[in-house]
TILO-193169 format. One line per 8 residues: number of its first residue (from 1); their letters; for each residue x, y, z of N, C-alpha, C. Coordinates in steps of 0.1 Angstrom, whole numbers. Layout:
// residues N
NUM) A) X,Y,Z,X,Y,Z,X,Y,Z; ...
This chain:
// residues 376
1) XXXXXXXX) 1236,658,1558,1226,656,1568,1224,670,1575; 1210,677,1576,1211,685,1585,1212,686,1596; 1213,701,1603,1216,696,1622,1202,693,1624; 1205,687,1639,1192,683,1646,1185,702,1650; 1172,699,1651,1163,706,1658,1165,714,1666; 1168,730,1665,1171,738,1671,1163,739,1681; 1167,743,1690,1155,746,1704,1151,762,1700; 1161,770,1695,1158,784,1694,1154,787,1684
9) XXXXXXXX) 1146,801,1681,1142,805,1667,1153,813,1662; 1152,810,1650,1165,815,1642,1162,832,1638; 1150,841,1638,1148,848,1641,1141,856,1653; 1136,865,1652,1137,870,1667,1124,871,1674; 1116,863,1676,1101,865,1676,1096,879,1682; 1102,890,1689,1098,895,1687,1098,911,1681; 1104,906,1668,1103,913,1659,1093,912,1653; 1081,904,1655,1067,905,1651,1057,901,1660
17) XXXXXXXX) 1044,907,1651,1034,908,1663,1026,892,1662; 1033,888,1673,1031,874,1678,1027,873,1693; 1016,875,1694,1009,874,1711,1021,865,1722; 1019,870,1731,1027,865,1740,1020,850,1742; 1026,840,1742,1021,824,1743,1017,815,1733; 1016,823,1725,1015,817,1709,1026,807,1702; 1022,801,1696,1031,789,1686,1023,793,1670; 1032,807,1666,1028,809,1653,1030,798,1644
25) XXXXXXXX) 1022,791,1633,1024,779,1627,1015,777,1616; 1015,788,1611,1007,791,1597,1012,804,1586; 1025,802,1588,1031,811,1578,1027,809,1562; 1020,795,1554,1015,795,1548,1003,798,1540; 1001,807,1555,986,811,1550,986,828,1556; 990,833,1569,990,844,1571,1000,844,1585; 1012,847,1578,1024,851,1586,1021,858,1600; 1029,867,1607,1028,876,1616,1035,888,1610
33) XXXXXXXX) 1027,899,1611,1039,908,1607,1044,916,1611; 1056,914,1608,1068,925,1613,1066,939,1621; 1071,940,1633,1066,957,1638,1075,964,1630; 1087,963,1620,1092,972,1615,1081,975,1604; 1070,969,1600,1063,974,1591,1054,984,1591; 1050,988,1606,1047,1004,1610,1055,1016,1606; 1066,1016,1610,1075,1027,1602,1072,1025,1587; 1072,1012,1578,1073,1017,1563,1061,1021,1555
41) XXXXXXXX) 1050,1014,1566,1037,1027,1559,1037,1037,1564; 1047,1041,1575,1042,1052,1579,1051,1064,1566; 1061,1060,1563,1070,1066,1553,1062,1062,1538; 1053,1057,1537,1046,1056,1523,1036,1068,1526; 1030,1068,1539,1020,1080,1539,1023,1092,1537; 1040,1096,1545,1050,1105,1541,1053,1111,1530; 1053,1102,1524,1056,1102,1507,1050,1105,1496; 1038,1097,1498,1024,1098,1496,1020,1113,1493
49) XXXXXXXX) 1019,1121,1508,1016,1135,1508,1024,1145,1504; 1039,1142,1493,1046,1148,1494,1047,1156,1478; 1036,1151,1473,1036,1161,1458,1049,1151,1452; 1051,1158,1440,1060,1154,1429,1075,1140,1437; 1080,1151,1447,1095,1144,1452,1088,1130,1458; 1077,1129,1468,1069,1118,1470,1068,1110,1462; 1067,1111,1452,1063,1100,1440,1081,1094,1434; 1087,1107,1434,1098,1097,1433,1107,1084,1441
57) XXXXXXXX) 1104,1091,1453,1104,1083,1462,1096,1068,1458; 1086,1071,1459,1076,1056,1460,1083,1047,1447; 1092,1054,1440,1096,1047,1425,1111,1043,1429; 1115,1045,1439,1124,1043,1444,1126,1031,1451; 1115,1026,1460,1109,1021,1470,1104,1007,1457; 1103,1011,1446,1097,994,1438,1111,990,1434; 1123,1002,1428,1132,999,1426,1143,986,1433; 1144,990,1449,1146,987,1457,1136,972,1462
65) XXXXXXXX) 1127,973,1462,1115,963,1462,1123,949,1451; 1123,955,1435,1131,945,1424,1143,941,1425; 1153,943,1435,1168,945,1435,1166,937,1449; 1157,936,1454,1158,927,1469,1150,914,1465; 1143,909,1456,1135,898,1447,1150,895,1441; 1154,903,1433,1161,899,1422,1175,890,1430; 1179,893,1442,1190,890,1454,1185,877,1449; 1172,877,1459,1169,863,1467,1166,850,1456
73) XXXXXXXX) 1161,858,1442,1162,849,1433,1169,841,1418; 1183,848,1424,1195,851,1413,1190,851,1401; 1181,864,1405,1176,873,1386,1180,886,1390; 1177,888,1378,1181,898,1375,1174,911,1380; 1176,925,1380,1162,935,1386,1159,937,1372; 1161,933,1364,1153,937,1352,1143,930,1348; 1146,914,1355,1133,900,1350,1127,907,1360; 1126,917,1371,1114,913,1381,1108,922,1372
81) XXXXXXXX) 1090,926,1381,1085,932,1378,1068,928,1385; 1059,934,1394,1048,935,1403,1039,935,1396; 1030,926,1393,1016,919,1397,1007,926,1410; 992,926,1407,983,923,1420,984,910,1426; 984,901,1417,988,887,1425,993,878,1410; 990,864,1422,998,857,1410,986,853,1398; 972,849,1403,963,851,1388,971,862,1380; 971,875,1384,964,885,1378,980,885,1364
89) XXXXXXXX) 991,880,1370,1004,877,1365,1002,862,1353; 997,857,1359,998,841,1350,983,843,1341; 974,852,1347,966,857,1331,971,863,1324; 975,873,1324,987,878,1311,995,871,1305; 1006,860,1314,1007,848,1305,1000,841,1300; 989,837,1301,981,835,1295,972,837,1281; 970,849,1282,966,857,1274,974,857,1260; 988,859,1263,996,864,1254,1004,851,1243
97) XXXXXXXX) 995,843,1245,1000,832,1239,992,827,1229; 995,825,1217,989,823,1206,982,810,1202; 971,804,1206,963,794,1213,960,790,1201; 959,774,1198,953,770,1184,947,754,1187; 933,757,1184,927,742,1185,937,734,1188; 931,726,1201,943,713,1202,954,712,1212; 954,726,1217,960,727,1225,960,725,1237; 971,724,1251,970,716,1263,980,722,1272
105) XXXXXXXX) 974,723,1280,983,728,1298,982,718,1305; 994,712,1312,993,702,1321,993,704,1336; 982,701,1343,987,706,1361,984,691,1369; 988,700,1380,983,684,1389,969,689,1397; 962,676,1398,945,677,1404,951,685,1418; 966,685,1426,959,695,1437,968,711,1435; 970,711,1422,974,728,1419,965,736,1425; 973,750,1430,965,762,1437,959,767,1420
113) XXXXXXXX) 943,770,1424,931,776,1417,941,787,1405; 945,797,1409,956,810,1405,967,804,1391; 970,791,1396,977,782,1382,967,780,1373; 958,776,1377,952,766,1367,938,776,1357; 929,784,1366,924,792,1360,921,804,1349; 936,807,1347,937,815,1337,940,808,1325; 943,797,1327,943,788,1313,927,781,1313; 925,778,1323,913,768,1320,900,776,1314
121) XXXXXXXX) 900,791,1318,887,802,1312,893,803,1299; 901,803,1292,905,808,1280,893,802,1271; 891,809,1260,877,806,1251,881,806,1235; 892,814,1236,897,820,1217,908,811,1213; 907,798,1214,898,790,1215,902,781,1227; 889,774,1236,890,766,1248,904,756,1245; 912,753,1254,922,745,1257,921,733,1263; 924,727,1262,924,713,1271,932,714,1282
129) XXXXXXXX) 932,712,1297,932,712,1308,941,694,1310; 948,691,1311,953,677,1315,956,677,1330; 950,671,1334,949,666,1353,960,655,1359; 968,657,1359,979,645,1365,971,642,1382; 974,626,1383,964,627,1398,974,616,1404; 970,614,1416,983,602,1420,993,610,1431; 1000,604,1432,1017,610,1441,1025,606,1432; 1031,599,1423,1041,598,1423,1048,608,1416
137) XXXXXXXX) 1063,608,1417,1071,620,1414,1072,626,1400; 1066,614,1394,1066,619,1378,1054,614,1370; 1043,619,1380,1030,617,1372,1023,626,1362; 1029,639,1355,1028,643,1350,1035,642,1337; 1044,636,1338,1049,631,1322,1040,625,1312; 1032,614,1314,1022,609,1307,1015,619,1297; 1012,628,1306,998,637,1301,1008,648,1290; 1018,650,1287,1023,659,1278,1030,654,1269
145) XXXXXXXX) 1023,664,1256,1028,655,1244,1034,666,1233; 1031,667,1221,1039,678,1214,1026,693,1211; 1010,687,1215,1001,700,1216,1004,704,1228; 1012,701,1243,1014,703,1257,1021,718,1255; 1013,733,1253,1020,749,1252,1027,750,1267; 1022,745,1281,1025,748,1291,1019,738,1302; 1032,738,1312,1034,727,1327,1033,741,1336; 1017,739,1340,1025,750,1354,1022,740,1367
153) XXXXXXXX) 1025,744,1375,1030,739,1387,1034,747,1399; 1031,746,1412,1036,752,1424,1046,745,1426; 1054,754,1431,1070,745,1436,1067,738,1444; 1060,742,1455,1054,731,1465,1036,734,1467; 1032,727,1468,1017,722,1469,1009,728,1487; 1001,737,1480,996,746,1494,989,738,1497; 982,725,1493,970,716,1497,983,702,1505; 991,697,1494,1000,689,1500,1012,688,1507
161) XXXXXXXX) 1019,701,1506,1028,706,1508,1040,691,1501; 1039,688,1491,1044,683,1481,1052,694,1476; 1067,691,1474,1079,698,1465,1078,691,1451; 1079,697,1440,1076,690,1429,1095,696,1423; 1102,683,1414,1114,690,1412,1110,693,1397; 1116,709,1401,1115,717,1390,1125,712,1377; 1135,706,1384,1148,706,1372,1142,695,1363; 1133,683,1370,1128,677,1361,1119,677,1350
169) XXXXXXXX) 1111,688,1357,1100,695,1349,1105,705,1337; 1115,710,1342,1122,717,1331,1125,708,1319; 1131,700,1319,1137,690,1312,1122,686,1307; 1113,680,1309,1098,679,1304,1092,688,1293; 1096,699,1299,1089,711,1293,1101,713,1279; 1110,712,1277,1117,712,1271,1119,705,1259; 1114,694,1261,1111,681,1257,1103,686,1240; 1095,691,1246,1083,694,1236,1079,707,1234
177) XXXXXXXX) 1088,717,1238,1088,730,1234,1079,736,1242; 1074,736,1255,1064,739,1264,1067,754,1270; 1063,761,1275,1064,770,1288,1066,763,1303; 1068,768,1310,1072,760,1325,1070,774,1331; 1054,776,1337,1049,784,1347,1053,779,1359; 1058,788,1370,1059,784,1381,1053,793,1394; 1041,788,1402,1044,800,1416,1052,790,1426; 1058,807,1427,1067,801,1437,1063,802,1453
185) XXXXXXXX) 1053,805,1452,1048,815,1470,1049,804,1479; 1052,793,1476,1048,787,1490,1062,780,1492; 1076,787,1485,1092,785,1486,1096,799,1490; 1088,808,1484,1102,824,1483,1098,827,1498; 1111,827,1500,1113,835,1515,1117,828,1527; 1122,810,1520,1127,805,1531,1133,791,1526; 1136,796,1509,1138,781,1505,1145,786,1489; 1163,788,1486,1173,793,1479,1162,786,1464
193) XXXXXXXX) 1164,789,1453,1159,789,1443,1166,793,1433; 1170,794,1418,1168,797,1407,1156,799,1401; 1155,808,1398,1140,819,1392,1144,810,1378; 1153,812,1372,1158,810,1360,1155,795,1356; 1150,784,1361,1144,771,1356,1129,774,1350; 1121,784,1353,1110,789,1346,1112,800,1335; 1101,796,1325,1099,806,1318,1094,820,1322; 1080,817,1332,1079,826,1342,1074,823,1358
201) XXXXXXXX) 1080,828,1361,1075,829,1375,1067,839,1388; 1059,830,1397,1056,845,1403,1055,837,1418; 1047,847,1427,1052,845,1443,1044,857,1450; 1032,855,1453,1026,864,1466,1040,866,1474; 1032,879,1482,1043,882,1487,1042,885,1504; 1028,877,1504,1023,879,1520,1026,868,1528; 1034,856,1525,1034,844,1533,1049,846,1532; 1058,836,1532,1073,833,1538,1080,846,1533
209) XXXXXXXX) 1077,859,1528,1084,868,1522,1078,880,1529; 1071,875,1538,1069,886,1550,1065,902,1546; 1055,902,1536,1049,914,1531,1034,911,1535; 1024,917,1526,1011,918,1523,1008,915,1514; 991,914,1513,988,915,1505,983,924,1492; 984,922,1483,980,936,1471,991,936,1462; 1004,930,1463,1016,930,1454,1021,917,1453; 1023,913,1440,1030,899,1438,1038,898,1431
217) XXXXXXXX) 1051,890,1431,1063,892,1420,1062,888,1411; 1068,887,1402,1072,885,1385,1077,884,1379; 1083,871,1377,1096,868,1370,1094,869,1352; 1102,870,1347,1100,872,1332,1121,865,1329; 1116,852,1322,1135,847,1315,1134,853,1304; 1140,867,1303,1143,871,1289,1156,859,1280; 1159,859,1288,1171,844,1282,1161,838,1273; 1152,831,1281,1147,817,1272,1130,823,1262
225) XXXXXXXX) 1128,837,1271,1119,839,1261,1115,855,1259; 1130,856,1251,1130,871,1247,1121,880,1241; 1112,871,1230,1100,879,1225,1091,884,1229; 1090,876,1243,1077,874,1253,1071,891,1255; 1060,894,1251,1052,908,1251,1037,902,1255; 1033,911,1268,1020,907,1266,1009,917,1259; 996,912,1259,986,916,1251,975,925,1257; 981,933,1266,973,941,1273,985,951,1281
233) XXXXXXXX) 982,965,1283,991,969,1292,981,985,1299; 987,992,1303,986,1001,1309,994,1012,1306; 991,1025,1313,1000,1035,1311,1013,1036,1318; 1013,1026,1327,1030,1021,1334,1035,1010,1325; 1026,1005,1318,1041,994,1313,1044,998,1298; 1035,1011,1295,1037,1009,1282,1053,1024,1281; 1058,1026,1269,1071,1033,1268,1068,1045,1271; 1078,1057,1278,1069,1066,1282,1072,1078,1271
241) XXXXXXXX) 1067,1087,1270,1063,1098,1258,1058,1109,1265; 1067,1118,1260,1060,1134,1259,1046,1136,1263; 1043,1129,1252,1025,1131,1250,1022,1115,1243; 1012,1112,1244,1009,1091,1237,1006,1103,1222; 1008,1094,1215,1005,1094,1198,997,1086,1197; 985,1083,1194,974,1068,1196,974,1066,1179; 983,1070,1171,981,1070,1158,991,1057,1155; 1001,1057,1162,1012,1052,1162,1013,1040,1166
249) XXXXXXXX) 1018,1032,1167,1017,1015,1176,1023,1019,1188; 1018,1013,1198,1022,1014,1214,1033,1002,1217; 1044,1009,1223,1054,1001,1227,1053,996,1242; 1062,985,1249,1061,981,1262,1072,986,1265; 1080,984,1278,1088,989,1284,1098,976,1282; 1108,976,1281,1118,967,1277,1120,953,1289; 1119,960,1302,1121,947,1311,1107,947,1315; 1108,938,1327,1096,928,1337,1085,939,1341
257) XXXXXXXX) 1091,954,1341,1079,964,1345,1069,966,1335; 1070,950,1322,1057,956,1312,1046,951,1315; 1050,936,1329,1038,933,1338,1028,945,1344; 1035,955,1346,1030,964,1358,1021,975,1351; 1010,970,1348,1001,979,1338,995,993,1340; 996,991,1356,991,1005,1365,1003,1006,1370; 1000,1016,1382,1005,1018,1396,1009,1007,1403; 1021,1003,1405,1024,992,1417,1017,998,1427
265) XXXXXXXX) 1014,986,1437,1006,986,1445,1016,997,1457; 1019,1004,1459,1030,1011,1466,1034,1011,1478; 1021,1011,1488,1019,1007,1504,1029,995,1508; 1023,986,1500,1028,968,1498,1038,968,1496; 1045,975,1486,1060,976,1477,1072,978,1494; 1066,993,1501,1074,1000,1509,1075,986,1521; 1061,976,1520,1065,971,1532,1072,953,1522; 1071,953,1516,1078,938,1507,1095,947,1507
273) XXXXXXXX) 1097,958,1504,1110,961,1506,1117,963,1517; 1110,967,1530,1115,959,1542,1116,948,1544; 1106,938,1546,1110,923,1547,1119,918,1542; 1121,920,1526,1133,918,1518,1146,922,1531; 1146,932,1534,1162,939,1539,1160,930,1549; 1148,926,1558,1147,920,1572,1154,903,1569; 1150,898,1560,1153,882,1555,1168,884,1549; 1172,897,1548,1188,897,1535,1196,892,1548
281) XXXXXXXX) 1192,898,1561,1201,898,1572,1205,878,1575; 1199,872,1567,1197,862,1578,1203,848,1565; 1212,838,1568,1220,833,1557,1208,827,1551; 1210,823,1540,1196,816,1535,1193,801,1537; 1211,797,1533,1210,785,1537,1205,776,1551; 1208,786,1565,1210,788,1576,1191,786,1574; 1184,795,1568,1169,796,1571,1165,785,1565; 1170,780,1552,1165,762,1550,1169,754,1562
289) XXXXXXXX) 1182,748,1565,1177,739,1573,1170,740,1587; 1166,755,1590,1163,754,1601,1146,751,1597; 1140,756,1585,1126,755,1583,1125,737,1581; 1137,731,1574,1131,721,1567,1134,711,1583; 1140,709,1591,1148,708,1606,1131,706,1609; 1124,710,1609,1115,719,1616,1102,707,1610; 1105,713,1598,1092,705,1590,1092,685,1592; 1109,684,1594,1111,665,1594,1108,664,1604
297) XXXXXXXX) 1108,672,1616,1108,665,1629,1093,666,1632; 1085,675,1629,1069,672,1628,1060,657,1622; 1066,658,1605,1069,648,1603,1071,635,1609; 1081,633,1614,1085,618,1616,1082,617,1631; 1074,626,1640,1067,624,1651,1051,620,1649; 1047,627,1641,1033,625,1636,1032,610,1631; 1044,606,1622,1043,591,1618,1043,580,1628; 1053,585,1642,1055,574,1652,1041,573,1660
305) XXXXXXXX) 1033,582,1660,1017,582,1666,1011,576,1660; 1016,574,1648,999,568,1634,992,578,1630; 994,596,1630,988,601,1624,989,607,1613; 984,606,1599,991,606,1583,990,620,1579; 994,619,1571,999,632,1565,1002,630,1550; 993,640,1539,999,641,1526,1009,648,1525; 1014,651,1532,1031,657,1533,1045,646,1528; 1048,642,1518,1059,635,1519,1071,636,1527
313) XXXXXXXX) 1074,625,1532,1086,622,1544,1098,625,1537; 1100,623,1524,1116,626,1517,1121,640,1520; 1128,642,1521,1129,654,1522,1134,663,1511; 1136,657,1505,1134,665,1488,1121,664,1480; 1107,657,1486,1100,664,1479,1088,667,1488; 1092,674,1504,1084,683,1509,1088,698,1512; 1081,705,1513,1083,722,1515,1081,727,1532; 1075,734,1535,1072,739,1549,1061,739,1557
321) XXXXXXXX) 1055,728,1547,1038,731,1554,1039,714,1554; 1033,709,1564,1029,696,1565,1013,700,1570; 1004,686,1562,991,691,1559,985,677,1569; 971,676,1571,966,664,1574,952,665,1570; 949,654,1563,934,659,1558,924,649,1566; 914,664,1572,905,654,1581,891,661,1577; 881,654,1580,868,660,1579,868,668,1593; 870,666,1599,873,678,1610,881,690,1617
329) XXXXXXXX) 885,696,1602,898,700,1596,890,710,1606; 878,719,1603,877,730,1606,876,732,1631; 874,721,1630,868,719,1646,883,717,1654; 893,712,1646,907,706,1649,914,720,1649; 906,730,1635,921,741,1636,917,751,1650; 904,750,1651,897,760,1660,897,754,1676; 901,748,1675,906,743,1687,921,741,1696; 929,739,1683,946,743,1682,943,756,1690
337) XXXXXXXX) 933,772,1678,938,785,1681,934,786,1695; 925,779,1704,919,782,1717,930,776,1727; 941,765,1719,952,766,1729,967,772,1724; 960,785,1718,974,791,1714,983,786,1706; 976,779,1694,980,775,1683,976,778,1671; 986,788,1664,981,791,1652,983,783,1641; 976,775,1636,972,766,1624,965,772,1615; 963,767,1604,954,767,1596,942,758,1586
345) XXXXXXXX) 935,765,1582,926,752,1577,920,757,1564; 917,748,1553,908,751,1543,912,735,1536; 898,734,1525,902,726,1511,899,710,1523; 899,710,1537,894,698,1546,904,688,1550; 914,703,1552,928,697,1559,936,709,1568; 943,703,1578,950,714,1589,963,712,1584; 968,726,1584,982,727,1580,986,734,1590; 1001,730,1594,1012,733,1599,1022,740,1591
353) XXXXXXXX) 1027,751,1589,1042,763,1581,1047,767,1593; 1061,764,1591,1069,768,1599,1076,781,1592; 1081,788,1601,1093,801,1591,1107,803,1602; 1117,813,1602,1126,811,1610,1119,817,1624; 1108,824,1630,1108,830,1641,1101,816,1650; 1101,800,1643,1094,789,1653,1109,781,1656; 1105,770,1664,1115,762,1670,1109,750,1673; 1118,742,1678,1114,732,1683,1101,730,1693
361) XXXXXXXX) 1099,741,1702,1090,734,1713,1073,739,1705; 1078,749,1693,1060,747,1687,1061,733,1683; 1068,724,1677,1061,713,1674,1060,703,1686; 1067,709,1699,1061,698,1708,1049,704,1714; 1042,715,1712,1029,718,1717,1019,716,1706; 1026,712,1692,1014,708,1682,1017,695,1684; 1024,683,1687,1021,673,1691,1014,668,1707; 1014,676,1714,1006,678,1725,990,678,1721
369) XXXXXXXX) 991,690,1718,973,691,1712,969,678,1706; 975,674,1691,969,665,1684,968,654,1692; 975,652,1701,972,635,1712,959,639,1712; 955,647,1720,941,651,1722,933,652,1712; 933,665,1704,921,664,1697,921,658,1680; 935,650,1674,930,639,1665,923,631,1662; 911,636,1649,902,627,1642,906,627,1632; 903,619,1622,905,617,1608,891,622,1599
């Protein structure tokens, strides 16, 4: 059982720029960030202007960037490797997979767009798309069969904030020789994980992992899929050379940096490798129960009023966002922000993300509000 409901924030609020009176409460959508993250662009501009040693630096700075991923997600720094985001990562998976009439990816009707669309545009030849719809925990088994190449899936659901269990899915995917894509963005950075239950995985790096936008991680299981090369690269992922021979066959780079086709995004890198150092400080497990602490007691207050939520009450299969879907999603969140409530809204629902710098008394000023201005 976890502890009850901390009164304090488990980090320091003001270690970020969080207005004075605020109940930050949309970490799922756009965190607050860090004032240490002024010093790390200011050290990328540093670096930046520093000719040749500058650049080694900034290669230093992704090093350290993969080695603080690789911590938090017991991989390796050799599976990581940086994406622009998580499309631009799960098209290459995509891509590199040898597609044959008949073939099928299975998601659920409320997967994030980023899963689903790099399979669903495929053309050489079109794929079949299988839609699991429903709640229940294993509505996706039906739809996969032995043409089923790939299950992708959010660990938890940015529309439901639904936890989907991966170990099951693994076992699914396994079943029938599948891939098992996974983003992780809306777990990494406040919720312990195995990278290693996916084939691949990825994870913006601007919400509970306290970076920006422009860089996304990238997991690669050389374990379970050692041949894995994709079908497109650049002059960073490809092997490096004196001079290129274009006569020759072009090789990739042996680990996760054959994602990284260009230039890592470098700005992003300097400041995702702070945040990493800023979250290493702080136990992990210590940061789950205080997020998920956080998330039940919103929860099971919302339920004692009568106001619903596609957020499941179990607590193994919700994440950090509790959602409420109203047609007045947009008038409800803009109204929270005018009493100093940061919520969020899209898709025609307000969401609530907690991270370690909230406590107990944001959710007693987001149950305050909602008395007031709840409609369905």
């Amino acid at each position: 059982m976890d502890a009850p409901v901390t009164l304090r924030p488990l980090f320091d609020p003001a270690d970020f720029r969080i207005p004075a009176g605020v109940a930050h409460v949309c970490a799922g959508g756009e965190p607050p960030f860090l004032l240490r993250h002024d010093a790390a662009l200011r050290q990328y501009a540093i670096d930046k202007s520093s000719g040749m040693p500058g650049r080694t630096a900034m290669e230093a700075q992704v090093e350290r960037a993969r080695a603080g991923i690789a911590r938090m997600w017991g991989a390796d720094a050799g599976e990581i490797g940086f994406v622009s985001s998580v499309a631009d990562g799960i098209s290459m998976v995509a891509e590199s997979i040898a597609w044959r009439p008949g073939d099928n990816v299975v998601v659920d009707t409320h997967e994030y767009p980023s899963v689903v669309a790099p399979f669903a545009l495929q053309r050489r030849p079109p794929i079949g798309v299988r839609v699991a719809r429903g709640n229940a925990p294993d509505r996706l088994v039906s739809l996969v069969d032995a043409r089923t190449r790939v299950i992708g899936v959010s660990h938890v659901s940015y529309l439901t904030g639904e936890r989907f269990d991966l170990d099951a899915l693994r076992r699914l995917a396994d079943s029938v020789g599948a891939l098992l894509v996974v983003d992780f963005t809306q777990v990494a950075g406040w919720l312990p994980f195995q990278a290693s239950v996916a084939d691949f995985g990825f994870s913006a790096c601007y919400k509970w992992l306290l970076g920006m936008t422009g860089v996304a991680a990238a997991y690669w299981n050389r374990q379970r899929q050692p041949d894995w090369s994709p079908t497109t690269a650049g002059w960073h992922s490809i092997l490096p050379a004196a001079r290129p021979d274009y006569t020759a066959p072009l090789g990739v780079l042996p680990d996760a940096l054959r994602f990284t086709r260009g230039n890592p995004a470098h700005g992003p890198v300097y400041v995702l490798a702070e945040a990493l150092d800023y979250l290493a400080q702080y136990d992990r497990e210590a940061l789950r129960r205080h997020v998920s602490a956080l998330t039940a007691d919103l929860l099971a207050r919302l339920a004692a009023v009568g106001i619903p939520s596609t957020t499941p009450m179990d607590p193994d299969r919700h994440g950090a966002n509790v959602c409420l879907d109203s047609s007045r999603a947009q008038d409800i969140t803009d109204a929270l922000y005018e009493r100093g409530i940061y919520a969020w809204n899209g898709h025609g629902r307000v969401r609530f993300s907690f991270h370690g710098y909230n406590a107990a008394g944001d959710v007693d000023r987001i149950m305050d509000a909602l008395r007031d201005l709840w409609r369905p």
